[in-house]
C-alpha positions in Angstrom: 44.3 -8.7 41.5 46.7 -6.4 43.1 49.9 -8.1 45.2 48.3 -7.7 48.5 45.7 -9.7 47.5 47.9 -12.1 45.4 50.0 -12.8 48.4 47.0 -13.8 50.1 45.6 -16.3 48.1 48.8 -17.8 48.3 49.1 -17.7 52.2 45.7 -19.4 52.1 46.5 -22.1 49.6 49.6 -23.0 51.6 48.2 -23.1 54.8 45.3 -25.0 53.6 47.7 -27.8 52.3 50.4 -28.0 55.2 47.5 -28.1 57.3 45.6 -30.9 55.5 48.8 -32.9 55.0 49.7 -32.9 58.4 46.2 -33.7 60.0 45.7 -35.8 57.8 48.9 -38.1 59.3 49.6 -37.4 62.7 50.7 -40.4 63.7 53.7 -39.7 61.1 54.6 -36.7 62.6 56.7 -37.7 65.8 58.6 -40.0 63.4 59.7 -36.8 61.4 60.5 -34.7 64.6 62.3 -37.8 66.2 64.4 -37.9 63.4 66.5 -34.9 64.3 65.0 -33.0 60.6 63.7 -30.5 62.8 64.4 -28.5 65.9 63.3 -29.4 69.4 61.1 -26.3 70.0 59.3 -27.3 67.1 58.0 -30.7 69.0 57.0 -28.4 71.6 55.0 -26.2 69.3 53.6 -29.3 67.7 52.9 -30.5 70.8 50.8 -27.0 71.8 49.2 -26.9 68.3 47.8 -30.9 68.6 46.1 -30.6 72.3 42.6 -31.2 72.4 42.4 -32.9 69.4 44.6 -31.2 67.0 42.0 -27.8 68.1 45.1 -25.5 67.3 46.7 -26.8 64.7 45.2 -24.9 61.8 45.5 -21.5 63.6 49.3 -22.3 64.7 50.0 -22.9 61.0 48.2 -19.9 60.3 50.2 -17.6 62.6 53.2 -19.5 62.0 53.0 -18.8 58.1 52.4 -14.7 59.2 55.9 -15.3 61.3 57.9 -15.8 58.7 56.6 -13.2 56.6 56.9 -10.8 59.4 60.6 -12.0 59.4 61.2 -11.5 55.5 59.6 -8.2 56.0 61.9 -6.9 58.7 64.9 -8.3 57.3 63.5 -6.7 54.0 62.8 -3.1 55.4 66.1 -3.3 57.5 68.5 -3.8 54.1 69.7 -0.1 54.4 69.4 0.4 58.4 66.5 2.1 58.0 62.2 1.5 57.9 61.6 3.8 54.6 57.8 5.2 54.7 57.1 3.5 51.3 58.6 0.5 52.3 56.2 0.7 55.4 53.2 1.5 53.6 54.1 -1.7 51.4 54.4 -3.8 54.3 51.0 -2.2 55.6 49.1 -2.8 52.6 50.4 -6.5 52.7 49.2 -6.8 56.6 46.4 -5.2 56.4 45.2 -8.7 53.6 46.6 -11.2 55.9 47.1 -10.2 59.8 43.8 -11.9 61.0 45.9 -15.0 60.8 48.2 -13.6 63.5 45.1 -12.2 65.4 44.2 -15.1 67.6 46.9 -14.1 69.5 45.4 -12.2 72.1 48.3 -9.5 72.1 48.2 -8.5 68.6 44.3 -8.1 68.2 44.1 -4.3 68.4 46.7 -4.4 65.2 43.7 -6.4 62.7 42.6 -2.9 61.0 46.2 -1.3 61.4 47.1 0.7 58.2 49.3 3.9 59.5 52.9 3.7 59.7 53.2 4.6 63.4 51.0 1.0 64.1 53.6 -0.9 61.4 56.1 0.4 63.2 54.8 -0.5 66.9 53.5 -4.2 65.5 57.3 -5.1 64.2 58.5 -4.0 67.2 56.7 -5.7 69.5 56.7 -9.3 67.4 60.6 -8.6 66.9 60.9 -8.3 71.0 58.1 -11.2 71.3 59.6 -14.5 72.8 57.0 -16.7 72.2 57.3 -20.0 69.7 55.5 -17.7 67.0 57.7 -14.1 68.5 60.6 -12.6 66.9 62.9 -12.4 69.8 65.1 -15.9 68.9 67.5 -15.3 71.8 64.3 -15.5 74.4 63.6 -18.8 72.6 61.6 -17.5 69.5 61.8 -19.8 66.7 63.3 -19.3 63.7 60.9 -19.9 60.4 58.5 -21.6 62.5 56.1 -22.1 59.4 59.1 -23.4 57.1 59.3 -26.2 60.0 55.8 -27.2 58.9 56.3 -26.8 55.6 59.0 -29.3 55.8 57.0 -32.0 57.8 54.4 -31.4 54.8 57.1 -32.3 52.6 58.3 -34.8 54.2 54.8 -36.2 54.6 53.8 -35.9 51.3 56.9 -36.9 50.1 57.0 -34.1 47.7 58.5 -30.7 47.6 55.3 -28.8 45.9 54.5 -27.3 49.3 57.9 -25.8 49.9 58.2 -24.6 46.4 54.8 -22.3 47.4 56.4 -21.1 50.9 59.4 -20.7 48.7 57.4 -18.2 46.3 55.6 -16.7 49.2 58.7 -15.5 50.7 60.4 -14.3 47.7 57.5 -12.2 46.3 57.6 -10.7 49.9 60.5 -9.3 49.6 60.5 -8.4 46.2 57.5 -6.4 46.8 59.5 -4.4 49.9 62.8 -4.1 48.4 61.3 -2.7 45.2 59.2 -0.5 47.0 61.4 2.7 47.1 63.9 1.7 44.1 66.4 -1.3 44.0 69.6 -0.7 45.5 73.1 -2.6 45.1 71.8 -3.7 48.8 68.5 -4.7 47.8 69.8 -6.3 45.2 72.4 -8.5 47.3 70.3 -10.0 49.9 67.5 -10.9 47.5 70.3 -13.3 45.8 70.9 -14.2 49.6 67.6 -15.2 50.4 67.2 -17.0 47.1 70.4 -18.9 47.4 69.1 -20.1 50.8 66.3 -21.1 50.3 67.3 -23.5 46.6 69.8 -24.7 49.2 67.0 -26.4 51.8 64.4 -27.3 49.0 68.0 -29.3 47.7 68.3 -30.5 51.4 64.6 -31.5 51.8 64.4 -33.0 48.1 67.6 -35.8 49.2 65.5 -36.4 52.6 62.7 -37.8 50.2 62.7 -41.5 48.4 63.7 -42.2 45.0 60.3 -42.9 43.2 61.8 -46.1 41.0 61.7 -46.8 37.5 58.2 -48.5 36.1 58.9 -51.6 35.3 57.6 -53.9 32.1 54.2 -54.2 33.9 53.4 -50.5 34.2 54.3 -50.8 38.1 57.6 -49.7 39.5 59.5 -52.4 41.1 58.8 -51.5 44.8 55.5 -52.0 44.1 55.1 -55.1 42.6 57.6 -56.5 45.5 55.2 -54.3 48.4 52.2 -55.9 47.6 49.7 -55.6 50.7 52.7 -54.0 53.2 52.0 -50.4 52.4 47.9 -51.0 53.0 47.6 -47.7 55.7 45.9 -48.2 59.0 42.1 -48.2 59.2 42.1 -45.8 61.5 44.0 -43.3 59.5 41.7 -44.7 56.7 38.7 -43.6 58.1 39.9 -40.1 59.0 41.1 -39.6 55.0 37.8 -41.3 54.1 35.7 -38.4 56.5 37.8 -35.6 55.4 38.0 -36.0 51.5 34.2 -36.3 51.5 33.6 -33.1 53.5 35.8 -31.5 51.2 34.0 -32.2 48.2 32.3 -29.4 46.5 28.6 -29.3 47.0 26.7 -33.2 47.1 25.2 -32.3 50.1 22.5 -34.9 50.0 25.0 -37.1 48.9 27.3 -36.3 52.0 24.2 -36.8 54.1 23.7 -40.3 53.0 27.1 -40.9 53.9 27.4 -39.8 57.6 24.0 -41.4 57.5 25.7 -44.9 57.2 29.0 -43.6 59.0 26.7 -43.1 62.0 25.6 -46.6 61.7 28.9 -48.2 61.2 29.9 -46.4 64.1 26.7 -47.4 66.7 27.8 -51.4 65.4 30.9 -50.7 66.0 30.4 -49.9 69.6 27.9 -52.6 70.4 30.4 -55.3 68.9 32.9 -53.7 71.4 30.4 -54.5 74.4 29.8 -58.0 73.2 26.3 -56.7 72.0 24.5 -58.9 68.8 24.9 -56.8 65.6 22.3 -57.0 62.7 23.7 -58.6 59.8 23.7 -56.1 56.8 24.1 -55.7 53.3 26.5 -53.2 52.0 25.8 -52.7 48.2 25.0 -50.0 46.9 23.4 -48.3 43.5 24.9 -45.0 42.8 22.6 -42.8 40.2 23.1 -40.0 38.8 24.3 -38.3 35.1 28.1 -38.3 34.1 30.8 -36.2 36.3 28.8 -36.0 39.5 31.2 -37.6 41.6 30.2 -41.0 41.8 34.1 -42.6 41.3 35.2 -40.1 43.9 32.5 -40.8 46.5 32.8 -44.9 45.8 36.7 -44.2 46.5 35.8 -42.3 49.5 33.6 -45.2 50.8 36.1 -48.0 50.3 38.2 -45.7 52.8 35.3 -45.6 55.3 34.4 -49.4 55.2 37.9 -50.6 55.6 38.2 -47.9 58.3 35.6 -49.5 60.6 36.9 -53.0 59.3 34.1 -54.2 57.4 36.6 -54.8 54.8 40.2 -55.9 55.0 41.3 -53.9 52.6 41.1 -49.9 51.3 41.5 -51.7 47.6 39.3 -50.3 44.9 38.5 -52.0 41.9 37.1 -50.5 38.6 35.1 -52.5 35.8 33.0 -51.9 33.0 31.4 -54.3 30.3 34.3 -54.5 28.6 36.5 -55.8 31.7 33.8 -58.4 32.2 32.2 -59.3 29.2 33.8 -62.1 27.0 33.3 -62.5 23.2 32.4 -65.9 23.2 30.9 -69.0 25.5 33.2 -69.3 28.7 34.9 -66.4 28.6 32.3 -64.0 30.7 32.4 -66.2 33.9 36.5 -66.7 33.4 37.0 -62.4 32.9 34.4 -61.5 35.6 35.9 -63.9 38.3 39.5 -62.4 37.4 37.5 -58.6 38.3 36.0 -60.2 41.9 39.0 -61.8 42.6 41.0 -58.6 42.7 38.4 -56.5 44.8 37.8 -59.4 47.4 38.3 -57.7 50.4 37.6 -54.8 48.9 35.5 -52.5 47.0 34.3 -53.5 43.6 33.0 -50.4 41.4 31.0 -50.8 38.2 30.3 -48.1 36.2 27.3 -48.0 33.5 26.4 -51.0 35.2 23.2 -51.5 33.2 25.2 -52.1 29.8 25.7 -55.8 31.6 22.3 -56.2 30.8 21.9 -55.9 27.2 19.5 -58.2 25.3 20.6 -59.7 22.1 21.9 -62.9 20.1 25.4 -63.9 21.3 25.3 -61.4 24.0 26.7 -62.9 27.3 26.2 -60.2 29.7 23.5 -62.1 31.8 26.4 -64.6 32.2 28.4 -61.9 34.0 25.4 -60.5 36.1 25.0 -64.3 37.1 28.6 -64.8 38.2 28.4 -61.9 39.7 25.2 -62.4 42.2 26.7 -65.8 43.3 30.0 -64.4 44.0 28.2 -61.2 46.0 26.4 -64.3 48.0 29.6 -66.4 48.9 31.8 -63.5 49.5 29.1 -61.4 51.2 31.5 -61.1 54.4 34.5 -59.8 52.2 33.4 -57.9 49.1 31.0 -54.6 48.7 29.8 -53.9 45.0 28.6 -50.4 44.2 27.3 -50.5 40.8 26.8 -47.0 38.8 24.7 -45.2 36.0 22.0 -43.0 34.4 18.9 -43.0 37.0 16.0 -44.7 34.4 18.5 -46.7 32.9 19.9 -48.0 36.3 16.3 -48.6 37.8 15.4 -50.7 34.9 18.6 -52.6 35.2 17.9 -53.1 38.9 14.1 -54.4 38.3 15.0 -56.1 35.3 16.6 -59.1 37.6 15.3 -60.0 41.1 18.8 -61.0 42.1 19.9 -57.6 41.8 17.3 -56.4 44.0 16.7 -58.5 46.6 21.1 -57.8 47.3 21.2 -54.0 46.2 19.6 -52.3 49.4 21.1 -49.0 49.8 20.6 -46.6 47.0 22.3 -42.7 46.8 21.3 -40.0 44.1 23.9 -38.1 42.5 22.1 -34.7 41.8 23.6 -32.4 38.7 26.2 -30.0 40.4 24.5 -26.5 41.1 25.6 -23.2 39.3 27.6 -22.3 42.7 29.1 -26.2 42.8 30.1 -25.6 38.9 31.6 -22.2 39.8 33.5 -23.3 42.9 34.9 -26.5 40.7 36.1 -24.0 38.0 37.4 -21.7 40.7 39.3 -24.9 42.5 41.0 -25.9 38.8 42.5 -22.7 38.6 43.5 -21.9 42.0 45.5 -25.7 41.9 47.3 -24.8 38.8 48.1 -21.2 39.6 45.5 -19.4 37.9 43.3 -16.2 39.3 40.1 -15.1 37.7 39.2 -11.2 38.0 36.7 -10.0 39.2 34.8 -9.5 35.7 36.0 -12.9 34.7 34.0 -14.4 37.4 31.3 -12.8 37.3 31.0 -13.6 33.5 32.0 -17.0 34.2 29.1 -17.6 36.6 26.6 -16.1 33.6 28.0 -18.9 31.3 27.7 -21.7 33.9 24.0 -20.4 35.0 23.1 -20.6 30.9 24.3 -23.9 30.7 23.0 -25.4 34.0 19.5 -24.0 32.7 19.7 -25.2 29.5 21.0 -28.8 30.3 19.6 -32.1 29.1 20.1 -35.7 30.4 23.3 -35.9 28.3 25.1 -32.9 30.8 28.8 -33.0 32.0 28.5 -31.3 35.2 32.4 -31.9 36.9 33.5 -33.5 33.3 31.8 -30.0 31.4 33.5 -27.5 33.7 36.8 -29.4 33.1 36.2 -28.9 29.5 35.6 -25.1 30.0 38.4 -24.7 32.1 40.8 -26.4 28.6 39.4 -24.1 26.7 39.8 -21.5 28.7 43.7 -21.9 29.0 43.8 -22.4 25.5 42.0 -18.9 24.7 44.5 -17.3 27.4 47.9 -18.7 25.4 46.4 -17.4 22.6 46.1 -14.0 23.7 49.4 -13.8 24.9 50.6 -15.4 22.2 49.8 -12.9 20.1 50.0 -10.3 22.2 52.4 -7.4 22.0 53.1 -6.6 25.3 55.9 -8.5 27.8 54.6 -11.3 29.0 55.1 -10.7 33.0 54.3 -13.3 35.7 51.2 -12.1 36.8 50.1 -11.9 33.1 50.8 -15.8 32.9 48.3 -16.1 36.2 45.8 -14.5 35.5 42.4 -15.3 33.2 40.7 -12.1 32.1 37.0 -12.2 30.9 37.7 -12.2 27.2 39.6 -16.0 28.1 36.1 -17.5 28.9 34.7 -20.3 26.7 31.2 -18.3 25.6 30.8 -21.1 22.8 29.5 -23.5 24.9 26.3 -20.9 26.6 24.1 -20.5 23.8 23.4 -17.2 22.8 26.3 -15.8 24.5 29.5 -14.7 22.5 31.3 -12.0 24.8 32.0 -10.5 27.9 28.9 -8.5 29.4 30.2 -5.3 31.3 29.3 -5.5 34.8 31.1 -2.8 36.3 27.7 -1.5 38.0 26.3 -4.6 38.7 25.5 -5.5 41.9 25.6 -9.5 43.7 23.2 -10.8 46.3 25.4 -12.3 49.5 24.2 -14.0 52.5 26.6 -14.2 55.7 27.4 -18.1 56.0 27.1 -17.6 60.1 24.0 -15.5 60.7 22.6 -15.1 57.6 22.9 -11.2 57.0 21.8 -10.5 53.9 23.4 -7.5 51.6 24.7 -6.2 48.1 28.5 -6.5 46.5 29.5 -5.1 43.7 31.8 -6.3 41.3 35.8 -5.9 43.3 34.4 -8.0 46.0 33.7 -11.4 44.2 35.9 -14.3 45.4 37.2 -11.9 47.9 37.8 -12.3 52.0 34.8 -9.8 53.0 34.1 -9.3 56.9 30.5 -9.5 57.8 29.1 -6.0 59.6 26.6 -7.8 62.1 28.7 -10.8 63.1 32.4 -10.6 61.8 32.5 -13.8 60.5 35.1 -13.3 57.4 34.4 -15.5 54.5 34.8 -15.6 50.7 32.1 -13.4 48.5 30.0 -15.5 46.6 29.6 -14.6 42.6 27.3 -16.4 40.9 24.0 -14.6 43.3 24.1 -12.0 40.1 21.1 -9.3 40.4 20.0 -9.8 36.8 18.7 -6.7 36.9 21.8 -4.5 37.3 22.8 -6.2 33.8 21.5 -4.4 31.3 20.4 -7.1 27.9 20.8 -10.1 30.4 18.4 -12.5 29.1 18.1 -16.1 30.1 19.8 -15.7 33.7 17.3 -18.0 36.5 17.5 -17.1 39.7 17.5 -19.8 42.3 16.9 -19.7 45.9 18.2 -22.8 47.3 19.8 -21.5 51.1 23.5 -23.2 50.1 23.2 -20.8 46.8 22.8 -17.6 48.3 25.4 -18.0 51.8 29.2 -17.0 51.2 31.4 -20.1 51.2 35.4 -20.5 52.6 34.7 -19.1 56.1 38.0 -18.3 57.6 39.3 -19.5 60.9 38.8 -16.7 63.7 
């Protein structure tokens, strides 16, 4: 991955995180701004990016972020008192990857495609005399850093400093790749130190602006939260919006996802008629999750619990795990005394059971009929404050249901859990690395997709999905120390970020045991907007490719491999499902 491109990917991540922190908790956000943090003109740019909605926020950020790299830039190229060509170039090459997220400015749409020096020149110079919120011109009222002023509020938000320590990188590798552009000089060399020192100096002032996290105490919980107790419990209404946007950001479940807006819809209807005085039915809320391990049933029972307490069916967002072994005693009395302990905790809540059907195990001095009897009576005389979701293998979980007609005269609402897709299992890989700082190449993913498509076809009852691409990804890290480990050459940054094809775990695809060369293969893509269909080769996976018929921009897809452009490939399905073939990560016009 060249630096252009690097640079990118981080722009993207960080905008994608300020942005979902801070829509995420609007209502927080004039709190911040009140408190004198942040400049005045940034309430007003808030105030622009939230109309309608919030319908600007995400491409303020966006332009915002390419602000204050068009600031490092120009202070970068203007060291000596001069705009060197190379330096130029450099800063071209770095535009030309991220401009279209300055481009919805109107002005500076004729600039998207710019690469000469003459149009670098001309852009700077009209941003630097632009006095606009997201301008250069800070005497006309330009701000200055408008995008570290969202960062903050991120911080702030999140009460962390992870996304400033990403701006923070962002900038510096900005102007490292200028100032090293034509040679370092003594100059170079002294405002790089500048810029560093400034910025440690505001992630110091924005790390004493955030809480103390206290000391755990005896019981595993720090002492603010054993005191807190309900008072931190979050608003429904900011419940429900977390609940809505975590699913949608799941990778793949689409039927899943469909069930959900499904009963969202609902919820919503009731809610309205109760508002109008209007009868609402009376309805029960349990659900059976199936599906095989790592599908996302936690995360989606998590997501509900958000959802329910959102439109107030529940009191409370609390979730509650159990198992057999939180509710099954050893001997006579202790079932019904451990599984009341488990309700009594998730009243007003959500109570989650995984492997659910292990409650029903036959067999002398077994007492898990005792807990599935406790358990029905509570679900009938709390039936206004609790929701169970019980979990588990699809036969086993249908026997358990039928094996007790308690169970299914109050379990009424049932979701399947499909087996993540090859392009689900790739995306989830892809998402691991990306959070921790990793960057496939282009041959790694390309390999990486022919591992996952061996294993998805080969797969039994008994496979991992999420939990088996979480296992690849270990092993993958482990097989990347290990190389440079043992490697002889310096072991630079970018080496440290990035997993090569010989990193992959081919181990766990049978009949696989290294890299294929696929330096003339070819990749099937589908435009995610109008469907255009066309070829890639191997450069373009997991890259920001621009459509020809439509312009919609979006990530190449990698996993669509023509099998045939791979010469000894053997054991590669093809599938044709629409969501495999269509790009994914459209960008923001």
């Amino acid at each position: 991955m060249d630096y252009a491109e690097k640079l990118e990917s981080m722009l993207a991540l960080i905008c994608h995180d300020v942005y979902q922190i801070i829509s995420a908790e609007l209502d927080q956000v004039d709190h911040y701004l009140d408190s004198g943090e942040l400049s005045g003109q940034t309430r007003d740019l808030f105030q622009f990016a939230t109309r309608n909605q919030g319908a600007l926020l995400k491409p303020v950020i966006n332009a915002a972020a390419m602000c204050d790299v068009f600031s490092v830039l120009r202070d970068s190229l203007l060291v000596d008192n001069r705009m060197d060509h190379r330096e130029l170039g450099r800063a071209g090459e770095i535009l030309n990857r991220s401009l279209s997220r300055y481009c919805w400015r109107e002005d500076y749409r004729h600039y998207q495609d710019a690469t000469d020096l003459r149009q670098m020149r001309k852009l700077l110079a009209q941003w630097e005399a632009d006095p606009s919120w997201l301008g250069g011109d800070i005497l006309q009222g330009a701000l200055v850093d408008p995008f570290g002023d969202f960062v903050i509020l991120a911080c702030l938000i999140s009460q962390s400093t992870r996304p400033f320590q990403t701006y923070q990188k962002i900038l510096l590798l900005t102007a490292k790749l200028i100032l090293e552009a034509d040679g370092i000089s003594r100059e170079d060399r002294a405002f790089f130190a500048d810029l560093k020192k400034r910025l440690k100096t505001l992630e110091r002032k924005i790390s004493s602006s955030l809480p103390t996290i206290p000391e755990p105490s005896a019981s595993g919980k720090s002492e603010a939260e054993s005191t807190a107790g309900e008072s931190e419990q979050i608003q429904p209404e900011t419940a429900l919006q977390q609940g809505l946007q975590e699913l949608q950001t799941l990778i793949g479940l689409d039927s899943v996802k469909a069930e959900v807006t499904s009963l969202t819809n609902f919820l919503n209807i009731r809610k309205h008629r109760m508002a109008q005085g209007m009868p609402v039915a009376s309805q029960t809320l349990h659900f059976v999750f199936t599906g095989n391990p790592g599908t996302g049933k936690t995360t989606v029972a998590r997501i509900l619990a958000k959802i329910l307490y959102g439109f107030e069916i529940l009191k409370t967002s609390h979730f509650i795990e159990a198992d057999r072994a939180t509710m099954v005693g050893g001997y006579v009395g202790q079932t019904a005394i451990k599984t009341n302990e488990v309700i009594a905790k998730a009243t007003d809540g959500v109570l989650f059971i995984d492997e659910a059907y292990t409650l029903a195990k036959k067999g002398a001095n077994d007492f898990g009929q005792e807990a599935i009897d406790t358990l029905l009576k509570k679900m009938e005389d709390l039936r206004e404050r609790l929701v169970v979701i019980v979990a588990g293998y699809p036969n086993e979980m249908a026997e358990f249901i039928e094996s007790n007609p308690g169970l299914e005269s109050r379990f009424s609402r049932y979701i399947v859990f499909e087996d993540y897709h090859v392009p689900d299992l790739c995306q989830i890989f892809e998402l691991m690395c990306r959070s921790n700082a990793y960057e496939l190449t282009p041959a790694a993913r390309g390999n990486l997709a022919i591992i996952l498509n061996r294993v998805f076809a080969d797969r039994d009852e008994n496979f991992g999905n999420a939990r088996l691409v979480r296992n690849a990804y270990e092993r993958t890290l482990s097989n990347h120390a290990n190389r440079l480990a043992t490697s002889d050459a310096v072991i630079t940054r970018e080496a440290l970020a990035t997993i090569e094809a010989v990193d992959l775990p081919y181990e766990i695809a049978q009949g696989f045991q290294r890299p294929y060369d696929l330096s003339d293969s070819q990749w099937r893509v589908h435009c995610p907007h109008c469907e255009n269909a066309t070829t890639a080769s191997l450069p373009f996976l997991g890259q920001i490719v621009t459509c020809n018929n439509c312009q919609t921009r979006f990530r190449c897809p990698w996993w669509n491999l023509d099998r045939d452009t791979v010469p000894a490939l053997s054991g590669f399905e093809l599938y044709e499902r629409e969501s495999d073939l269509k790009g994914y990560d459209v960008q923001a016009k």
